[in-house]
Residue, then its C-alpha position, 0 to 999 in steps of 0.5 A: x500500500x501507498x505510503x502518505x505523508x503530511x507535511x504542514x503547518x509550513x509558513x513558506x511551502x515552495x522553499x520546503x518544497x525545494x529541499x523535499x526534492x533535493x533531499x530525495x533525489x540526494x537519497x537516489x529516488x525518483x520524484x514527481x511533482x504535481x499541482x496545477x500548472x501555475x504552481x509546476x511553473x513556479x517550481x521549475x522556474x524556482x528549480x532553474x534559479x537554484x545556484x549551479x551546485x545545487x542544480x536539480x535536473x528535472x522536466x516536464x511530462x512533455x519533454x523528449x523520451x531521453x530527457x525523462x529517463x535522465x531527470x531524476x524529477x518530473x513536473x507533471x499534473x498528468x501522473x498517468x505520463x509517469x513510468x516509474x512512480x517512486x515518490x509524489x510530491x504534491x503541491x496542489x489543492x486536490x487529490x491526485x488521480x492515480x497517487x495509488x501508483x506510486x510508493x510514497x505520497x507527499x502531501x504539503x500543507x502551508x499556513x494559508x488557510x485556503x491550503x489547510x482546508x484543502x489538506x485537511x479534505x485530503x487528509x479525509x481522503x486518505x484516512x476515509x480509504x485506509x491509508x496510514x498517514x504520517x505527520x510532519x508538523x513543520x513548525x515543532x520541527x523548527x520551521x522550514 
């Protein structure tokens, strides 16, 4: 079964959100980012302005077949492009359709509360099909 974790309580989520990736793809997983396409536009933009030791290769779903295979992060909100479903970072409101397919489930919540009501109805998704959920409360860790 698919493994889900919370994250929340974030006061900033992209910059959490960037050190959630670099820290995975450092461990040698394969990560998928999905939201909506404004907010994978901002990831990538924010993942293209990281200082060049911190470079993360990454793509989009549409990029060409070699480019994929090579980039160990994938910036999708169409999890059915994805072919080795490892890790999923989820940056939007809703539940992502086929989050079933993938091993580990990662759910970012921020502050705004906008972001918690949406996270809180995933949360109840989850829970409401079985899942076993993990929190990570953010702010008693010492912030983001």
């Amino acid at each position: 079964m698919t493994e889900i974790a919370f994250h929340f309580n974030m006061p900033q989520k992209l910059p959490y959100v960037l050190r959630l990736i670099r820290k995975a793809v450092a461990a040698g997983a394969r990560v998928t980012v999905t939201g909506a396409e404004a907010q994978l536009r901002t990831v990538d933009t924010r993942l293209w302005e990281l200082a060049p030791h911190e470079f993360i290769p990454h793509c989009a779903a549409g990029a060409e077949a070699h480019v994929l295979q090579h980039s160990p992060v994938l910036l999708t909100a169409d999890l059915s492009l994805q072919s080795q479903p490892q890790v999923l970072v989820n940056v939007g409101a809703e539940v992502p359709s086929g989050f079933e397919r993938f091993e580990r489930v990662i759910e970012m919540v921020s502050l705004e509360d906008a972001d918690r009501q949406a996270g809180r109805a995933r949360w109840r998704h989850y829970a409401d099909r079985g899942y076993a959920i993990q929190r990570h409360d953010i702010q008693v860790k010492g912030g983001a």
